[in-house]
C-alpha positions as CSV (number, residue, x, y, z in Angstrom):
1,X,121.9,128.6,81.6
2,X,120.4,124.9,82.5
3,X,118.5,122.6,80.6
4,X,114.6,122.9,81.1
5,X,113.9,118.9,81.3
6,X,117.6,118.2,83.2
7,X,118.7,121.3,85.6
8,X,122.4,120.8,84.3
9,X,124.1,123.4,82.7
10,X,123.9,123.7,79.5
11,X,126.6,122.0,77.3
12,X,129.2,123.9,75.2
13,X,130.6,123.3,72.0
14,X,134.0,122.0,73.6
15,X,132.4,119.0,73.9
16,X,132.8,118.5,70.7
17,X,136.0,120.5,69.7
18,X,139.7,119.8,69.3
19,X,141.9,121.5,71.9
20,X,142.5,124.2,69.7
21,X,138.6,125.4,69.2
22,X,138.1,123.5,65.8
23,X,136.3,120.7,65.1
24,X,137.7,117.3,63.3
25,X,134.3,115.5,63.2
26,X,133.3,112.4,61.5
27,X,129.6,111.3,59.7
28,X,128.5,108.5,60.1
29,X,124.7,108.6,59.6
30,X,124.2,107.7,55.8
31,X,121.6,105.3,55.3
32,X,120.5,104.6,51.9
33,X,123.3,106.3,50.4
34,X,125.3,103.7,51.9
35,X,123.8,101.0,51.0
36,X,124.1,102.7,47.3
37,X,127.9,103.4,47.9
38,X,128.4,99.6,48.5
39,X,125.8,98.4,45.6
40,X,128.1,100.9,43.5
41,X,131.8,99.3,44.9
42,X,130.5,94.9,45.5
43,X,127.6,94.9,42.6
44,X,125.5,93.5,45.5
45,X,122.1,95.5,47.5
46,X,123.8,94.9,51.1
47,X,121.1,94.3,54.0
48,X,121.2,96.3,57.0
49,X,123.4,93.8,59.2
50,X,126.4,95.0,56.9
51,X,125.6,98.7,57.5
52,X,125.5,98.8,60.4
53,X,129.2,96.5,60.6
54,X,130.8,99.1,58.7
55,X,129.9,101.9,60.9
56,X,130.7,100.2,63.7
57,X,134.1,99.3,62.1
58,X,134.2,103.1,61.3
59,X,133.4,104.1,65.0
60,X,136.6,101.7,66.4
61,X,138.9,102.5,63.7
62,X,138.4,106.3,63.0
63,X,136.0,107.4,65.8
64,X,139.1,107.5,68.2
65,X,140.4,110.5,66.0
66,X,137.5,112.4,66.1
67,X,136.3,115.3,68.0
68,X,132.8,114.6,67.5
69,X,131.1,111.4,65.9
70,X,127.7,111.5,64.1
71,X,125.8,108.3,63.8
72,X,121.9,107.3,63.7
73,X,120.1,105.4,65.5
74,X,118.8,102.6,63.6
75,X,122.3,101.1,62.8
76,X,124.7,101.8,65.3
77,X,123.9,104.6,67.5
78,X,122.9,102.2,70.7
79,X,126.4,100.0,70.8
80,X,128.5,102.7,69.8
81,X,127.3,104.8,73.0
82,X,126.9,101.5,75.2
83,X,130.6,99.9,74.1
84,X,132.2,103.8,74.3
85,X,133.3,103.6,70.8
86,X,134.5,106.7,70.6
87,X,136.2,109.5,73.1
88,X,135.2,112.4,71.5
89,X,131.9,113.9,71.5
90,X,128.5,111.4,70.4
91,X,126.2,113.3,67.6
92,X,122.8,111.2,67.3
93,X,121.0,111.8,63.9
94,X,117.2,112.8,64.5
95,X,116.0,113.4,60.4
96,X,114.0,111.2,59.1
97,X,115.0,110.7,55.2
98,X,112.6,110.6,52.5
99,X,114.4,108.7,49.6
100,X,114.3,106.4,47.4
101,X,116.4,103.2,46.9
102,X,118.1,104.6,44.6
103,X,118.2,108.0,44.9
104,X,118.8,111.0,46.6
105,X,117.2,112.3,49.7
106,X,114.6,114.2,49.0
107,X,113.4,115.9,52.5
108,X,113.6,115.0,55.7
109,X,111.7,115.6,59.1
110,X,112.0,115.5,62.5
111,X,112.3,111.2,63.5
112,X,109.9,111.3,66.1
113,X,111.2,107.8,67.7
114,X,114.1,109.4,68.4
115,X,114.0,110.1,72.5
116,X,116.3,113.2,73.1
117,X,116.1,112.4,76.7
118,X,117.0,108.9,76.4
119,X,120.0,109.8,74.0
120,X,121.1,111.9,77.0
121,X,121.3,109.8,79.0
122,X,123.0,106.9,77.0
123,X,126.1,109.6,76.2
124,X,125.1,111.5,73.6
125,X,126.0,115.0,73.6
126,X,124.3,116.6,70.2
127,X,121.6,115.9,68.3
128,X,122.0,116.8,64.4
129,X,119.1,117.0,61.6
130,X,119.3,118.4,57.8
131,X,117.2,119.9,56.1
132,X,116.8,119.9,52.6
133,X,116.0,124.0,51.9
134,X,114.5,124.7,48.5
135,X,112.7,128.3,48.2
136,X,109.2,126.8,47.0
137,X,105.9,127.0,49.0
138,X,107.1,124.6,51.8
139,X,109.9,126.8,53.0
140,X,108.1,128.3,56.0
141,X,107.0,124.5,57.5
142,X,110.9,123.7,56.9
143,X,112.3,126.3,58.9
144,X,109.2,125.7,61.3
145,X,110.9,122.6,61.7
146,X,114.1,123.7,61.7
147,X,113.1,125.9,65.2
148,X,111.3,123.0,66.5
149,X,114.1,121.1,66.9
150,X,116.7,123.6,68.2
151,X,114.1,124.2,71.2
152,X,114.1,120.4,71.6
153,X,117.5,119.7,72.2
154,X,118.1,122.9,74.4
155,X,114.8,121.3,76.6
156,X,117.1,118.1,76.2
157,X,120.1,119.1,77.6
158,X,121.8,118.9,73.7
159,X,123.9,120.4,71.1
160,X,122.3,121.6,67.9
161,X,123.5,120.7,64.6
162,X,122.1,122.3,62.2
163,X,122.4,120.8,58.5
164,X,121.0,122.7,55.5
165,X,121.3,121.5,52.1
166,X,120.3,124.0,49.3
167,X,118.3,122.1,46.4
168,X,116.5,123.9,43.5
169,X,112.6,123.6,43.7
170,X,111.4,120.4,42.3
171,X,110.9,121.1,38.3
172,X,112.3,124.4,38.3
173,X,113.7,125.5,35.1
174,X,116.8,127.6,33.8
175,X,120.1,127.5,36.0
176,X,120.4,126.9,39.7
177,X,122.7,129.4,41.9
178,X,124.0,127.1,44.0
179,X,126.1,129.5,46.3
180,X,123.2,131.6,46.5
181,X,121.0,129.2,47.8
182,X,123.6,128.0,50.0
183,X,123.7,131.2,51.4
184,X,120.4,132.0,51.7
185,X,119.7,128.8,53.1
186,X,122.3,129.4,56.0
187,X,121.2,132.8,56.6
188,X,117.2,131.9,57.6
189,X,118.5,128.2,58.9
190,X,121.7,129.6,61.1
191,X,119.3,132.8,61.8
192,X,117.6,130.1,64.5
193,X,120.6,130.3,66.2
194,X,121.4,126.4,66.7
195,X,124.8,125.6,68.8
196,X,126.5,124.8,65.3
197,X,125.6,125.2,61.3
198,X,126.7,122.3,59.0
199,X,126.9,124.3,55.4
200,X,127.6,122.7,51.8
201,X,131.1,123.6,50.5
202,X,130.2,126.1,47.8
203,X,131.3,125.6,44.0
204,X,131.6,121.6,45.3
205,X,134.6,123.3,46.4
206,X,135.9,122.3,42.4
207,X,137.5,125.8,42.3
208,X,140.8,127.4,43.2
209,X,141.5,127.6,46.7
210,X,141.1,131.7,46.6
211,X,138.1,131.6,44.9
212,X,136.6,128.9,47.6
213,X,137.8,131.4,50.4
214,X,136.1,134.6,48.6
215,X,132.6,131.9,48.7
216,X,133.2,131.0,52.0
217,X,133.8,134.5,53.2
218,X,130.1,135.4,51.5
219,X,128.5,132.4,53.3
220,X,130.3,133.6,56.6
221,X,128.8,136.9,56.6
222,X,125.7,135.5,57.3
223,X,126.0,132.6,59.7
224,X,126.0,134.0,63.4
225,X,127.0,130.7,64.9
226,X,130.0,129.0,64.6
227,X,129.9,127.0,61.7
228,X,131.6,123.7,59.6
229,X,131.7,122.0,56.8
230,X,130.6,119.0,54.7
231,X,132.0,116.8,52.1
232,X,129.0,115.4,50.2
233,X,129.8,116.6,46.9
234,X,132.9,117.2,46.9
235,X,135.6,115.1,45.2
236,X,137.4,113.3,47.9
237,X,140.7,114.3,46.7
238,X,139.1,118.8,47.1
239,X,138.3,118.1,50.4
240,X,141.6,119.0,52.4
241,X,141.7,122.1,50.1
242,X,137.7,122.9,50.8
243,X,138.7,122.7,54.6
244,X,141.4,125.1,54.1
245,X,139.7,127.6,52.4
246,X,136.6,127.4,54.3
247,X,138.6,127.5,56.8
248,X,140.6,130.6,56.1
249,X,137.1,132.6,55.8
250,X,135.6,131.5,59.0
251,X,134.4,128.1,59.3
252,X,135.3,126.3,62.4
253,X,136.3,123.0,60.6
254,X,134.1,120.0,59.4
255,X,131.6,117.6,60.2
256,X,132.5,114.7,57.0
257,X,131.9,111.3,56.4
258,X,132.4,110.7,52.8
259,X,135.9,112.5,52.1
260,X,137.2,110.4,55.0
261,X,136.0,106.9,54.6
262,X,134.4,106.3,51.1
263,X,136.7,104.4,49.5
264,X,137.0,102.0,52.2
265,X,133.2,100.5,51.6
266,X,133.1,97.1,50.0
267,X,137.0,96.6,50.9
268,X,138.0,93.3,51.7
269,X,139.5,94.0,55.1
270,X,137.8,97.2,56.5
271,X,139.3,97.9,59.7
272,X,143.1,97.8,57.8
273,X,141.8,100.1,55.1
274,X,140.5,102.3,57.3
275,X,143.4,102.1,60.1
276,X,146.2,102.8,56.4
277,X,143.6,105.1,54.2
278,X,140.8,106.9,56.7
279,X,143.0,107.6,59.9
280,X,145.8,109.2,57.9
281,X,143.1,111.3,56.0
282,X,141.8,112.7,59.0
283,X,144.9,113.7,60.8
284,X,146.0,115.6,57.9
285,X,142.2,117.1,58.1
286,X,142.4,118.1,61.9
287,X,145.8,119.4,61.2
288,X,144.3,121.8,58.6
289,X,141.5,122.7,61.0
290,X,144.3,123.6,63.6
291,X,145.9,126.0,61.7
292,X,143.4,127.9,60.1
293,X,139.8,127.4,61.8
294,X,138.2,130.4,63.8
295,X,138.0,128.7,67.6
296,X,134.6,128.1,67.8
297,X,134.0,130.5,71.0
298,X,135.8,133.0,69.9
299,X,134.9,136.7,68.6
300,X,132.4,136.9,65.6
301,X,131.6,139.5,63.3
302,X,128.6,140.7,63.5
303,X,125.6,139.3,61.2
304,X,123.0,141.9,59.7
């Protein structure tokens, strides 16, 4: 198959896999929640000169690791694809958040300054957005937007990454089944066939590891694409164990930013910390995906 607007083939996922069909891949497209993470570690609201120096210290340091690095555009993506920051495989962010200072992100839709084509051409291999998936009476323009954008990048000559993040509808009352929605929210998302799904760890992955791999193998059932992992909201120190398990039931490895780097905002001498705390952590990560991630072209069971 080629690209519509390009004539080239179309890519693969190997562009943004290890050697052994996994992927090790690093996040680096938080925006507010950054600035939060260092207003939470210095005391101080950071302006976005300092963002955007911490993901590019990220990008030197760590990026060199990775299999695939994920990064927006308004602080960083440009010098990180025009300096060849990093070898493995350029992700550009195309979600626009809606969130408050303060808080959470809330939903997202597709940033319409972001020029696929233009991407493209600077180096970038994938395009990613997320998608915050509640079952209220905006789910059909979500997923309408969800299709949207795997057609554009496929016109674009791009990867889709495909992010869902299940939330429970705004004022909804009683308890929230989070592995439910997480499910249900990768069965319609993945169901648009993008090149890759990104999926929430279910249970935060705070459960033993055999109970994460019986969630995980639930979730697999219904993803027909090869699929990874995140780490937002999972304790840093679950993560490895998450990996595993998810892992173990089918996941192709992990797309992370937090479990990986967090600890390093606000340090005092970022590209040490991240060179003695955020290399060694992802190492250990791709090792895990090594061992125990389904290669992502190989055999899948088939999804009802």
């Amino acid at each position: 198959m080629t690209s519509p607007q390009t004539g080239a083939p179309a890519p693969t996922l190997d562009l943004l896999a290890r050697p052994s069909g996994g992927f090790a891949m690093v996040a680096m497209d938080q925006r507010e929640s950054l600035r939060q993470m260092f207003a939470a570690a210095t005391g101080e609201r950071v302006g976005d000169e300092t963002l955007t120096g911490f993901k590019l210290a990220v990008a030197r340091e760590v990026g060199p690791y990775a299999s695939g690095f994920l990064i927006d555009q308004d602080y960083g993506f440009g010098r990180v694809a025009a300096e060849g920051l990093v070898p493995g495989g350029l992700i550009v962010a195309v979600d626009l958040l809606r969130q408050d200072p303060d808080g959470p992100v809330e939903d997202t839709s597709i940033d319409e300054r972001v020029d696929l084509a233009a991407a493209r051409r600077a180096g970038a291999v994938a395009a990613k957005l997320l998608l915050i998936w509640r079952d209220d009476e905006h789910r059909a323009p979500r997923l309408e937007t969800a299709a949207a954008f795997v057609r554009r990048c496929a016109d674009a000559g791009l990867l889709s990454v495909l992010e869902g993040v299940a939330r429970p509808p705004a004022g909804a009352a009683g308890p929230f089944d989070g592995p439910a929605a997480i499910r249900e929210a990768a069965r319609e998302l993945a169901g648009l066939r993008p090149s890759l799904y990104k999926a929430q760890v279910p249970l935060g992955g705070a459960a033993p590891e055999e109970r994460l791999v019986e969630e995980c193998a639930r979730l697999d059932e219904v993803i027909p694409v090869p699929w990874v992992v995140l780490s937002q909201g999972v304790e840093r120190d679950d993560f490895p164990a998450a990996v595993r398990a998810a892992c173990r039931a089918g996941a192709s490895g992990m797309l992370a930013g937090r479990a990986i780097w967090s600890d390093v905002v606000g340090s005092g001498d970022v590209a040490a910390e991240l060179r003695t705390r955020s290399v060694p952590r992802l190492r250990r990560l791709a090792a895990l995906v090594d061992a125990h991630a389904r290669p992502w072209n190989a055999p899948r069971p088939t999804v009802t």
